[in-house]
C-alpha positions, 0 to 999 in steps of 0.5 A, spaced: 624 546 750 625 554 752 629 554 758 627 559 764 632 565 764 633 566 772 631 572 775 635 576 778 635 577 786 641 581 790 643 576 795 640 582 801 633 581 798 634 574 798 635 573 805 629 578 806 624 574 802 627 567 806 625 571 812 618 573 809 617 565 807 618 562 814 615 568 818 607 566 821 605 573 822 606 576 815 600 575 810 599 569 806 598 573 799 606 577 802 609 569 802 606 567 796 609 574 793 616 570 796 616 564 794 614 566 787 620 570 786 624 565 790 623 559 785 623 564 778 630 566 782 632 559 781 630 558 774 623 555 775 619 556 769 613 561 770 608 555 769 611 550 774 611 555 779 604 557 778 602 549 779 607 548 786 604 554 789 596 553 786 595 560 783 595 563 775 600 564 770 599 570 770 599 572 777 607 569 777 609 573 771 605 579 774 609 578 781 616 577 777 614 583 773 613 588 779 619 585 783 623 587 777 622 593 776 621 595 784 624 590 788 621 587 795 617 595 795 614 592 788 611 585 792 606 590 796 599 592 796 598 599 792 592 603 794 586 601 792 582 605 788 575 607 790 572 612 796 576 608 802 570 606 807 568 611 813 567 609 819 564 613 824 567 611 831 563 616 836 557 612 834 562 605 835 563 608 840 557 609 843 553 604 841 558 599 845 557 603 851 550 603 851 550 596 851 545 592 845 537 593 844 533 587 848 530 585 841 537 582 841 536 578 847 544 579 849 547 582 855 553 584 851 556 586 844 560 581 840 564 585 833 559 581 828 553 582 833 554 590 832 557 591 825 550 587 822 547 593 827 551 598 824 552 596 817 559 595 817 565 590 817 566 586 824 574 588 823 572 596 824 569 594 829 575 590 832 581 595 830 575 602 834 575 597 840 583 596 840 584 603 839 579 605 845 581 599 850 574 597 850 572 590 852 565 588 852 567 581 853 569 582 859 566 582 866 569 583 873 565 583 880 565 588 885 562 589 892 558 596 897 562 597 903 555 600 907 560 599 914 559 606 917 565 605 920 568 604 915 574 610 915 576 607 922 576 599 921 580 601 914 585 606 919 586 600 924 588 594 920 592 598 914 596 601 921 598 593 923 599 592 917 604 598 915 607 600 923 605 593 927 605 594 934 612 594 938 613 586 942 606 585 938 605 579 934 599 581 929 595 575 925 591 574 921 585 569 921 579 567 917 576 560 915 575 557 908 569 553 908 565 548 904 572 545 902 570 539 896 573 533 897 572 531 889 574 523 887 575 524 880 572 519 876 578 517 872 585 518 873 588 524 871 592 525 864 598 527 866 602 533 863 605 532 855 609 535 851 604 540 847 598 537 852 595 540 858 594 535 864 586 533 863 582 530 867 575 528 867 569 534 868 564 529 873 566 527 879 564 524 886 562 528 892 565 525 898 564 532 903 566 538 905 571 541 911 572 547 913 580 550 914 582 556 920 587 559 918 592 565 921 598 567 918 603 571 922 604 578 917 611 577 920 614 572 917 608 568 912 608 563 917 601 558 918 598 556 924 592 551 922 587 547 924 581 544 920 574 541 922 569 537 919 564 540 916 562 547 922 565 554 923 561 555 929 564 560 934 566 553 938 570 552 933 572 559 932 574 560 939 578 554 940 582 555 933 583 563 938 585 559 943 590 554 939 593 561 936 594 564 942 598 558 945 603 558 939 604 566 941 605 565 948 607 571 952 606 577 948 601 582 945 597 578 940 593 582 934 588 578 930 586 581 924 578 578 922 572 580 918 565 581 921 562 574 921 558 573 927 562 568 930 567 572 931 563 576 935 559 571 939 558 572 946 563 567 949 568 569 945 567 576 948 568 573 954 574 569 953 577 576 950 576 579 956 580 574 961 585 575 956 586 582 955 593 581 951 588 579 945 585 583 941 581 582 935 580 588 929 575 587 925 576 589 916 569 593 913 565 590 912 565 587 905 572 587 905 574 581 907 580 583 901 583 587 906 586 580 911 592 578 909 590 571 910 585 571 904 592 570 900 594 565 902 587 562 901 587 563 894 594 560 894 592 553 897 586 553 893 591 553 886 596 549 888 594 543 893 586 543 891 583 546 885 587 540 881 587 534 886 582 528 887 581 527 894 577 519 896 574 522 903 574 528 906 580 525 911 584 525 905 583 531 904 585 534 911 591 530 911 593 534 903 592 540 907 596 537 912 601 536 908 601 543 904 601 547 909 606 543 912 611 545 906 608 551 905 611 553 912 618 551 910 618 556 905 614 562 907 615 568 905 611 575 909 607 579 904 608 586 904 602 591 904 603 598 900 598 601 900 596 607 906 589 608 908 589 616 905 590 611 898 584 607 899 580 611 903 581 617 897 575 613 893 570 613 900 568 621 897 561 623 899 558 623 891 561 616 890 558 610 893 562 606 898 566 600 896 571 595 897 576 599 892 577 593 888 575 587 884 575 580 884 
């Protein structure tokens, strides 16, 4: 039997190929274009080769042939011949913003959707969205400030927060309501080399609570209390009062929304035989701008979204317990945009709205 003359491979282009060989972004056809000059540079026989890697004889002669006369340039594709495919991305373009007929029934392209429409492949599409920075999978929400106030209340609170007042303490006070007390109906998986944790999808409803919190913009520290099921103003007010103990003796600036509650007449009342209190409301529709919503996001990925609760006791006593801790390593937020910023989008021929997004 004829022995296989090796081919011949300098050892720079040999560490190239190795390379091409274990990288898993290049094209499948690129590696097989390795690994078949990889194994004739070994002395593998032509028909061996085309056994292991599963392609014709004539594919590895004519690989061998290319690298031999042009090196690792030989392994890449040369141009094809024919008219190249034209695609129109004006039209591409336009038809993704203006959205699919209603004789498709969706709300939005895909790229195969509208390439079936155009004509033309689901790639091009793909490659004119990327070129573009078009998304039409994606959704954000937004919500209309109508507050006719608006400029003010903006100016007031974003002033707290960029030039607080001297000796004042100013805070931050909202409630999260209908907290979920959710048993799961079987114990978590816990988290695995190459596993996220997993948990069952159905679950037991054992009741909701409501959390008050206020947090001190100074220094990120939580004043809280929970309740069992009502945010009424009597449990507004005495939440006020709890705050207005654990800041004795100095002016005290509280940040809320326009909830009703907050401006119930006994709570009027009790403001006004307090007068070191004073409450500024957010605009309506942006209740973004109380810093305490922060802090609501945080307590809901941290020690909520995820934990299985058999009463709702149970779950005050985890709020309990995380806010407890989060106390310990608490850190203000830092507010940086001024009210001219925010306040440049509120222009007569724009709607007003919250400036931003959910």
């Amino acid at each position: 039997m004829a022995v296989a003359v090796p081919l011949e491979v300098p050892d720079a282009d040999r560490g190239e190929l190795r390379s091409w060989v274990r990288s898993p972004s290049l094209p499948s056809g690129l590696v097989t274009r390795a690994r078949i000059v990889l194994l004739a540079a070994e002395g593998v026989p032509n028909a061996e080769i085309a056994r292991r890697l599963q392609v014709s004889r004539q594919t590895v002669v004519t690989w061998r042939n290319r690298f031999r006369s042009a090196g690792l340039a030989g392994l890449e594709d040369r141009p094809r011949s024919g008219r190249p495919v034209e695609v129109d991305e004006a039209q591409v373009v336009v038809c993704t913003l203006r959205g699919p007929p209603e004789r498709l029934g969706v709300t939005h392209w895909s790229s195969r959707l509208l390439a079936a429409e155009l004509g033309i492949s689901n790639v091009a599409i793909a490659k004119v969205w990327r070129k573009w920075k078009i998304q039409p999978w994606r959704s954000e929400t937004f919500e209309f400030s109508t507050d006719p106030e608006l400029e003010a209340k903006v100016r007031d609170v974003v002033g707290l927060y960029l030039a607080p007042p001297d000796k004042a303490v100013v805070v931050c006070v909202d409630e999260k309501s209908q907290i979920q007390a959710l048993d799961r109906t079987a114990p978590m998986l816990p988290v695995r080399p190459g596993l996220a944790e997993r948990r069952t999808h159905d679950y037991l409803r054992h009741g909701t609570t409501t959390l008050f919190a206020a947090l001190e913009v100074a220094t990120g520290r939580i004043t809280a209390d929970v309740c069992y099921d009502r945010h009424r103003s009597e449990e507004f007010l005495r939440f006020l009062k709890a705050v207005a103990e654990a800041h004795p003796r100095v002016k005290l600036h509280v940040v809320v929304d326009n909830y009703a509650t907050h401006k119930h007449p006994r709570v009027k009342a009790w403001l006004a035989r307090n007068p070191r209190i004073t409450l500024h409301f957010t605009p309506t529709g942006c209740s973004w701008l109380n810093l305490v919503e922060i802090f609501f996001g945080i307590i809901t990925r941290q020690a909520i979204r995820r934990g299985t609760f058999t009463s709702v006791p149970d779950l005050i006593a985890a709020i309990g317990r995380y806010i407890d801790a989060y106390n310990q390593r608490c850190r203000p937020f830092t507010w940086t945009k001024t009210a001219d910023e925010i306040l440049e989008h509120a222009t007569p021929h724009r709607p007003q709205t919250s400036f931003t997004r959910h």
